[in-house]
C-alpha positions in Angstrom: 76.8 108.4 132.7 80.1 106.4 132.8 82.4 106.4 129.4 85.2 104.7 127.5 87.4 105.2 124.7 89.9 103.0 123.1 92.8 104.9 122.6 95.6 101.9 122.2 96.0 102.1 117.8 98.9 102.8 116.5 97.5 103.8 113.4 99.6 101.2 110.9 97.8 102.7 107.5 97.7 106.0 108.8 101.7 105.8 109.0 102.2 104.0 112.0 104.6 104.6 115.0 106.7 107.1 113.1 103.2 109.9 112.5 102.7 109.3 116.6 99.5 107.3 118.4 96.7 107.1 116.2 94.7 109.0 119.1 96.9 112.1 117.8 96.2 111.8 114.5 94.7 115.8 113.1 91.5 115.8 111.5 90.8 119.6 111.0 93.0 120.9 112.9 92.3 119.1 116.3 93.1 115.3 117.2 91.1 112.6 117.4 90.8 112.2 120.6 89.7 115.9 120.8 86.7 115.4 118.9 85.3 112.0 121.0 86.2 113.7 124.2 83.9 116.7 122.9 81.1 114.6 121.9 81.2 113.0 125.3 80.8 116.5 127.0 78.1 116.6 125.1 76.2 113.5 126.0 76.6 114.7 129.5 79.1 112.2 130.5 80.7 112.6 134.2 83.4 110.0 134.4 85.3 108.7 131.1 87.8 106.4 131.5 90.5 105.8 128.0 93.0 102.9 127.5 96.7 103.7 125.9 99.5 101.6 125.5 102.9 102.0 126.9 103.6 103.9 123.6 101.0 106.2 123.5 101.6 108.4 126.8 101.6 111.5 124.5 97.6 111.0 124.1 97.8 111.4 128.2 99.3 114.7 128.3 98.1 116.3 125.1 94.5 115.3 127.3 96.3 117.3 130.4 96.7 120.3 128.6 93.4 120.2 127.1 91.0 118.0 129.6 87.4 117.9 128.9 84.5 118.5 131.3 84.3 114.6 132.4 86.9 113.1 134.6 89.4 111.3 132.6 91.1 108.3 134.4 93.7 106.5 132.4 94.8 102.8 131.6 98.5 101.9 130.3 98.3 99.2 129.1 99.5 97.0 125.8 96.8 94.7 125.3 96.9 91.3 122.9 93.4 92.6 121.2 90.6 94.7 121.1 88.8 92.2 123.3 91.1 92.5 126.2 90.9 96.4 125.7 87.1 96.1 126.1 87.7 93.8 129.2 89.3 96.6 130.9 87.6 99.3 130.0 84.3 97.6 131.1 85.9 96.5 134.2 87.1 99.5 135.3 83.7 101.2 134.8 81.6 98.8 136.4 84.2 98.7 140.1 81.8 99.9 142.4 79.1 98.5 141.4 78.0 100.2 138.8 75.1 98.4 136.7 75.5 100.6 133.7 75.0 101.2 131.2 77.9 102.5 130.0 79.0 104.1 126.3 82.2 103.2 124.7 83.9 104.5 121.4 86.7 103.9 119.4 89.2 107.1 119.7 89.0 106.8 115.8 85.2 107.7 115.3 84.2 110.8 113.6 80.5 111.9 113.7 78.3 115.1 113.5 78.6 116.5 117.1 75.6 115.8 119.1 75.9 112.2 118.0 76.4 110.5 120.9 73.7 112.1 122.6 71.1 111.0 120.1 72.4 107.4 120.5 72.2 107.3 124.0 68.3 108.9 123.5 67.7 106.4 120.7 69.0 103.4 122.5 67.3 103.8 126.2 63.6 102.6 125.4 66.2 99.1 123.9 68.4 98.9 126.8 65.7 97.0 129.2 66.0 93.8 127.2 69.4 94.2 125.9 73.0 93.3 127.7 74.6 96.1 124.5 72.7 98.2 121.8 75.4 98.4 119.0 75.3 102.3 117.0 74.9 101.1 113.3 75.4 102.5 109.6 74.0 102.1 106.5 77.7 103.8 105.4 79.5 101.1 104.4 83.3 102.3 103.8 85.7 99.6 105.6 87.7 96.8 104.5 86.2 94.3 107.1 82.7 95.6 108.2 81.1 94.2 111.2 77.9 93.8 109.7 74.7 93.6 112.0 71.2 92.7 111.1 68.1 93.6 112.7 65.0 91.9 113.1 61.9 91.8 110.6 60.3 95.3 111.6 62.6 97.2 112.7 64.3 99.1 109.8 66.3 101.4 111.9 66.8 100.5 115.4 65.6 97.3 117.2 67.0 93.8 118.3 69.6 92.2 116.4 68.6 89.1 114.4 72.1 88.6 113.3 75.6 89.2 113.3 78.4 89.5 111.0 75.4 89.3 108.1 72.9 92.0 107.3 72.8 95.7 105.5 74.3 97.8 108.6 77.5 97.5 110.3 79.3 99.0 113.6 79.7 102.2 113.6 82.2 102.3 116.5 80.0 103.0 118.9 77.8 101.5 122.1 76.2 101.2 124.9 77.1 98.4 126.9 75.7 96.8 130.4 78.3 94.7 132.7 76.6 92.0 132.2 78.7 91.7 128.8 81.8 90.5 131.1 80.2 87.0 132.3 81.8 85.7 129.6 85.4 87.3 129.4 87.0 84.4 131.3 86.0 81.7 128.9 87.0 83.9 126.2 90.3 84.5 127.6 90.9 80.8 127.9 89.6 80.4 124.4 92.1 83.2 123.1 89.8 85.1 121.2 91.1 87.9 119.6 88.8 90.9 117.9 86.1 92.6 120.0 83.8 91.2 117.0 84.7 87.5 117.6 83.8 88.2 121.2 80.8 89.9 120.7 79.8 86.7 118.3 80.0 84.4 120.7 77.9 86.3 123.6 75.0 86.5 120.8 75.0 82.8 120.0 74.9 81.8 123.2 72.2 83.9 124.3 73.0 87.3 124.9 70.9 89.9 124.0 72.0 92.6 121.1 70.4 95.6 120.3 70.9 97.9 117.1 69.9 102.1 115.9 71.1 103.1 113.1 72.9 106.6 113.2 73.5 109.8 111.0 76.8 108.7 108.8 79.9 108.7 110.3 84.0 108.0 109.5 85.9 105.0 111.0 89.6 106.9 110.8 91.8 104.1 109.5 93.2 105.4 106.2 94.7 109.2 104.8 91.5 108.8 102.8 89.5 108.8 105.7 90.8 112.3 107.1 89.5 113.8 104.2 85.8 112.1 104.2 86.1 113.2 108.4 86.7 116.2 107.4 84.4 117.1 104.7 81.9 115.4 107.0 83.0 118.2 109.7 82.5 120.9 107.2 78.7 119.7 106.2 77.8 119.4 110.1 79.6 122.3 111.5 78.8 126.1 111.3 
């Protein structure tokens, strides 16, 4: 299984440029970047691919020192939104060919390790009818949720009857087919900006979304959130 992480944040309410790439950022003890590479490993993931920006070559080689079991290929690049990011990432993965599916994360996710492996479980008997199966939570804790519902019948993990209504929302998380990138040019030209806003637009015009709802996890975006991260860390951890 193919891989990628967004790694680009600068981490503006986590103190910005001056505390270092968000991707750096310690939640007990170990970067964040440590903990999704980890998770990966664990998933059984062979080939991981991770954007930065031009400021954030420091996430590269702190990854150098420390790589993980996948191979780690790298993209430098300052994107105008998470869309674009997403682009690439999905690009690069499918180059050769590859139909997917392929699991993407944001570098900021913290969840009980195992995680990803029980998504990708979770999500295979979806992925024939869906072009992305979206990992959801009933944990709530974000300024701007990206709020998913499912479809009468399927409480915890079926196809998406809506987006940006509904009980769940992202949890950072997905598996995602190629066939997600038929639609990147338009976009461009229509200079969308958020991942979200692109991901709205594929589902009303056709596209078919998947959700499972997960075991709780922390979006990283606040100093609050280290401390939920890492009390979540204690409670799943031995």
């Amino acid at each position: 299984m193919k891989a990628g992480i967004f790694a680009a944040g600068v981490g503006a309410r986590l103190g910005g440029p001056a505390r270092g790439p968000k991707a750096l950022t310690a939640v007990a003890g170990r970067p964040l970047i440590d903990w999704v590479l980890e998770d990966l490993d664990r998933a059984a993931a062979t080939d991981v691919v991770v954007i930065i920006n031009e400021e954030s070559i420091a996430v590269r080689d702190h990854v150098a020192r420390h790589p993980p079991l996948a191979a780690v290929r790298w993209i430098v690049e300052t994107t105008p939104s998470s869309m674009h990011s997403f682009f690439r990432i999905v690009e690069d993965l499918a180059r050769d060919g590859d139909a997917g599916p392929f699991l993407v994360s944001t570098v900021d996710t913290i969840a009980p390790p195992g995680t990803f492996a029980a998504f990708v479980d979770g999500a295979s008997a979806l992925l024939p009818d869906a072009d992305a199966v979206l990992a959801l939570t009933a944990h709530v804790d974000d300024e701007k949720p990206f709020r998913v519902r499912l479809e009468d019948g399927a409480p915890r993990a079926g196809a998406v009857a809506a987006l940006g209504q509904g009980p769940f929302a992202t949890a950072g998380y997905s598996l995602v087919r190629p066939s997600v990138l038929r639609d990147a040019d338009a976009a461009r030209a229509a200079r969308l900006g958020a991942l979200r806003e692109y991901f709205v637009r594929l589902f009303a015009g056709g596209y078919r979304f998947a959700g499972v709802c997960m075991p709780d996890s922390i979006d990283v975006d606040r100093d609050a959130d280290v401390a939920a991260a890492e009390q979540l860390i204690r409670k799943t951890v031995c």
